[in-house]
MMTF fields as JSON, N, C-alpha, C and O atoms, coordinates in Angstrom:
{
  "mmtfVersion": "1.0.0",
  "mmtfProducer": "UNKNOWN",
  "numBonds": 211,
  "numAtoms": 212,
  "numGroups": 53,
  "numChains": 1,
  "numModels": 1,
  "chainsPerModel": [1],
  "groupsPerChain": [53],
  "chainIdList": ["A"],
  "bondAtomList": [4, 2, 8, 6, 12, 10, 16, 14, 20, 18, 24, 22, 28, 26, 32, 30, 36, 34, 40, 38, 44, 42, 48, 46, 52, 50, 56, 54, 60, 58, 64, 62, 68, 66, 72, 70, 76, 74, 80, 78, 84, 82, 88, 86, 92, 90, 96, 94, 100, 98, 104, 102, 108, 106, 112, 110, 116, 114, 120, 118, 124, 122, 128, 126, 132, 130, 136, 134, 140, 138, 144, 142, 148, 146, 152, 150, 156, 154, 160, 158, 164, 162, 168, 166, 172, 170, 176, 174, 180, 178, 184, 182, 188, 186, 192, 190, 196, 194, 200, 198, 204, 202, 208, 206],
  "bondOrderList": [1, 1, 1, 1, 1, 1, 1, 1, 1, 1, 1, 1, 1, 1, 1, 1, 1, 1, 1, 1, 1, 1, 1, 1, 1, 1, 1, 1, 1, 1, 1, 1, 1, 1, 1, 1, 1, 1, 1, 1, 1, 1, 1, 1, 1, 1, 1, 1, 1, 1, 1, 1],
  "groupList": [{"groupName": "UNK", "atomNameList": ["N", "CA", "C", "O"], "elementList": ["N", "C", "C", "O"], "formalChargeList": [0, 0, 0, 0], "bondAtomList": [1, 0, 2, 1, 3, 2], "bondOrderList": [1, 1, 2], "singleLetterCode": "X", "chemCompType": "L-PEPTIDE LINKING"}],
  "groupTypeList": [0, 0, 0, 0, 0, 0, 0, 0, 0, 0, 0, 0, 0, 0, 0, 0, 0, 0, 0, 0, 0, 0, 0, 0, 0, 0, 0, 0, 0, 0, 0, 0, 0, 0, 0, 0, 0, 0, 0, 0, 0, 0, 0, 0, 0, 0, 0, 0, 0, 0, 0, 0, 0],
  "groupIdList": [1, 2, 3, 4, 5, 6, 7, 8, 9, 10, 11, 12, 13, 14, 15, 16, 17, 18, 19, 20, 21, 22, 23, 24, 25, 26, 27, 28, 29, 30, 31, 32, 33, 34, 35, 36, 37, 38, 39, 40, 41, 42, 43, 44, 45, 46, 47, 48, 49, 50, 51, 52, 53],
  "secStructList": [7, 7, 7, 7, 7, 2, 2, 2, 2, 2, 2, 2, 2, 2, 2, 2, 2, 2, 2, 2, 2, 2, 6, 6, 1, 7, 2, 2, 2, 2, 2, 2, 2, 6, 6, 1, 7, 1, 1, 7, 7, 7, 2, 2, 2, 2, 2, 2, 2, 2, 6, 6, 7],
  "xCoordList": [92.135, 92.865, 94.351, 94.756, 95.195, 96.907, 96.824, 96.246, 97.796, 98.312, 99.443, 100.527, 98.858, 99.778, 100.656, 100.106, 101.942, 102.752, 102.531, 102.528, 102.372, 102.324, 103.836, 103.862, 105.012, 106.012, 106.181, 107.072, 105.076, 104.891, 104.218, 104.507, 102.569, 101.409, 102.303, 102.013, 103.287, 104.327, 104.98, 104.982, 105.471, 106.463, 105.155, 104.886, 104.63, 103.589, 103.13, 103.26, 102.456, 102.143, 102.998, 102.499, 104.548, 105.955, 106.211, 106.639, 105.909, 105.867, 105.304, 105.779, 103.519, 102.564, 102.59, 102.178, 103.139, 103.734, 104.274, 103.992, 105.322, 106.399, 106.362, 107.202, 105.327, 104.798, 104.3, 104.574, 103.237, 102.486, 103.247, 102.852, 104.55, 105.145, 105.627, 105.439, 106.376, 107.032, 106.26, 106.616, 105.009, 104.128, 103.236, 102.378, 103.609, 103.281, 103.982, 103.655, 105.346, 106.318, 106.842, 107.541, 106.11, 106.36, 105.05, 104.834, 103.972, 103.025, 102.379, 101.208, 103.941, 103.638, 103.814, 103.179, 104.247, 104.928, 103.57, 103.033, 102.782, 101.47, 100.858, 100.698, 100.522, 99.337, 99.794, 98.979, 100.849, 101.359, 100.838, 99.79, 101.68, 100.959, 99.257, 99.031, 98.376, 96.976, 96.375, 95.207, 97.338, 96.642, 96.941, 96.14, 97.557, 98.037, 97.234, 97.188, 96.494, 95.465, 95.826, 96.798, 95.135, 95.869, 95.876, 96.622, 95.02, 94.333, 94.153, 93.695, 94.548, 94.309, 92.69, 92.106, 92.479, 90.293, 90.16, 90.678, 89.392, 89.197, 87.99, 86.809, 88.464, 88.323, 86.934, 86.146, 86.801, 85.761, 84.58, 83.38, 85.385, 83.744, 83.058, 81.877, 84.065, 83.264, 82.121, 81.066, 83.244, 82.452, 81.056, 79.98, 81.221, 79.857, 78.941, 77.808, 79.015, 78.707, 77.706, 76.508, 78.654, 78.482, 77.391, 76.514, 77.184, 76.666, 75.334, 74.292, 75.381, 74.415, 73.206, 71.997, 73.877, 72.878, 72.039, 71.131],
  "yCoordList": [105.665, 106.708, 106.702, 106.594, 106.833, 107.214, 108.363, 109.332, 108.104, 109.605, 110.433, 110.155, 111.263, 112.534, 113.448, 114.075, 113.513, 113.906, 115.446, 115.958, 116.03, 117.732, 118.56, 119.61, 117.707, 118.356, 117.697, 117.915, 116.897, 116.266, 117.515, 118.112, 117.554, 118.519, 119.976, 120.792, 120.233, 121.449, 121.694, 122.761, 120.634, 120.374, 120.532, 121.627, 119.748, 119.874, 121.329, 121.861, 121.755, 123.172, 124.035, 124.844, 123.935, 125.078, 124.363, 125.116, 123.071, 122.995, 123.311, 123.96, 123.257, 123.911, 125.499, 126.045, 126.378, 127.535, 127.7, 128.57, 126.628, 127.562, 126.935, 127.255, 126.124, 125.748, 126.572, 126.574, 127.686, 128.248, 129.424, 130.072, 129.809, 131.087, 130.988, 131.767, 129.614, 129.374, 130.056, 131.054, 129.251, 129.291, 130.81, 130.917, 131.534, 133.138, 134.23, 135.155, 133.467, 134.164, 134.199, 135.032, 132.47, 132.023, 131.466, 130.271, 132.832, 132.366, 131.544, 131.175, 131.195, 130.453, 128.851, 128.021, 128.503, 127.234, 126.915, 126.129, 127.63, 127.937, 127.313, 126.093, 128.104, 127.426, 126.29, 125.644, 125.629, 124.415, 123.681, 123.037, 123.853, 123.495, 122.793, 121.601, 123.649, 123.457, 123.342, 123.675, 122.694, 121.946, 120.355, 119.501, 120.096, 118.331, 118.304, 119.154, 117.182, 116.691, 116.371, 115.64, 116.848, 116.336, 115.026, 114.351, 114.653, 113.055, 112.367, 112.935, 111.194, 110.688, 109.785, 108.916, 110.754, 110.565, 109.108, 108.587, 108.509, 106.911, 106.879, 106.604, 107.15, 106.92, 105.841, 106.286, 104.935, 103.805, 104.391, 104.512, 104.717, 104.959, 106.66, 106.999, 107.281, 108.299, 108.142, 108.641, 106.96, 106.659, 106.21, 106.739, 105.246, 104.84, 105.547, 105.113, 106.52, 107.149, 108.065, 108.309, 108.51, 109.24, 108.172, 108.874, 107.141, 105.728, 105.796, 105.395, 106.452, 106.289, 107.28, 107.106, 108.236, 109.077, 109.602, 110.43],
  "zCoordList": [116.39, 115.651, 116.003, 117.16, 114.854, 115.373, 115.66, 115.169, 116.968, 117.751, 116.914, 116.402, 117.007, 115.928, 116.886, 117.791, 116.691, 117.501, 117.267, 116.148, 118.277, 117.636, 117.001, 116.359, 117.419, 116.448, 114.819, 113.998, 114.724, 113.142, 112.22, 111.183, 113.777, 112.573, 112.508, 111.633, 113.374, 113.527, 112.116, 111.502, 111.767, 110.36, 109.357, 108.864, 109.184, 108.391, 107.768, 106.666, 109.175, 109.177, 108.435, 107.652, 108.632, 108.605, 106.736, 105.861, 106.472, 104.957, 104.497, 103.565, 104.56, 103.693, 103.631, 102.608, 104.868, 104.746, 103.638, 102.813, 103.534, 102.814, 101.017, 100.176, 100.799, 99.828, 99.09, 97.889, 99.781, 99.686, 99.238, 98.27, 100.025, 99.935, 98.337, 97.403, 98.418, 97.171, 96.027, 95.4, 95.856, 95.462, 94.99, 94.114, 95.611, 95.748, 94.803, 94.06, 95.348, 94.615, 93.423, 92.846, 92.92, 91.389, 90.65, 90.445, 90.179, 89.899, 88.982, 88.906, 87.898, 86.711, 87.424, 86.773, 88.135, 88.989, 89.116, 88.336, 90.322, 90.972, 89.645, 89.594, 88.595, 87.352, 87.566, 88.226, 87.296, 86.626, 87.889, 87.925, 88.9, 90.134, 90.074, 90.283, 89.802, 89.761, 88.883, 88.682, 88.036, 86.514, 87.164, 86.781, 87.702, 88.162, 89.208, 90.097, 89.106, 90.34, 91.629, 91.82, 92.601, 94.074, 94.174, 94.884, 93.443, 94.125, 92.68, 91.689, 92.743, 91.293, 91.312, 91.96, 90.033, 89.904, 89.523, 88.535, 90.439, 90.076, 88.967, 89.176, 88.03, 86.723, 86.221, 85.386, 86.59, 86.577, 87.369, 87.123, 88.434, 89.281, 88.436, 88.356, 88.02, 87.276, 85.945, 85.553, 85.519, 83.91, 84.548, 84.27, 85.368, 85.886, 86.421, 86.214, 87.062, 87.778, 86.639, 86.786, 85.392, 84.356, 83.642, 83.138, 83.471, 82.593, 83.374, 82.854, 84.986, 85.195, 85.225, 85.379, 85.049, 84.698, 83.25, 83.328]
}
């Protein structure tokens, strides 16, 4: 495993804070926000996945 410096997961932490705050304060941002995928859906393995049932 890489060693994670604790003033990294620190920053980390103090961004998703203030992501979040942003985020609070501008709730139309927020929708828009959580209409775009975190993770882009591997697409093939769904169809298949879907093909196979």
């Amino acid at each position: 495993m890489l060693p994670i410096s604790p003033d990294f997961v620190q920053a980390e932490i103090s961004y998703r804070q203030q992501l979040l705050r942003q985020e609070y304060q501008r709730p139309s941002l927020f929708r828009r926000l959580r209409r775009t995928p975190v993770a882009p859906v591997p697409r093939a393995q769904v169809v298949r996945a879907r093909h196979a049932m």
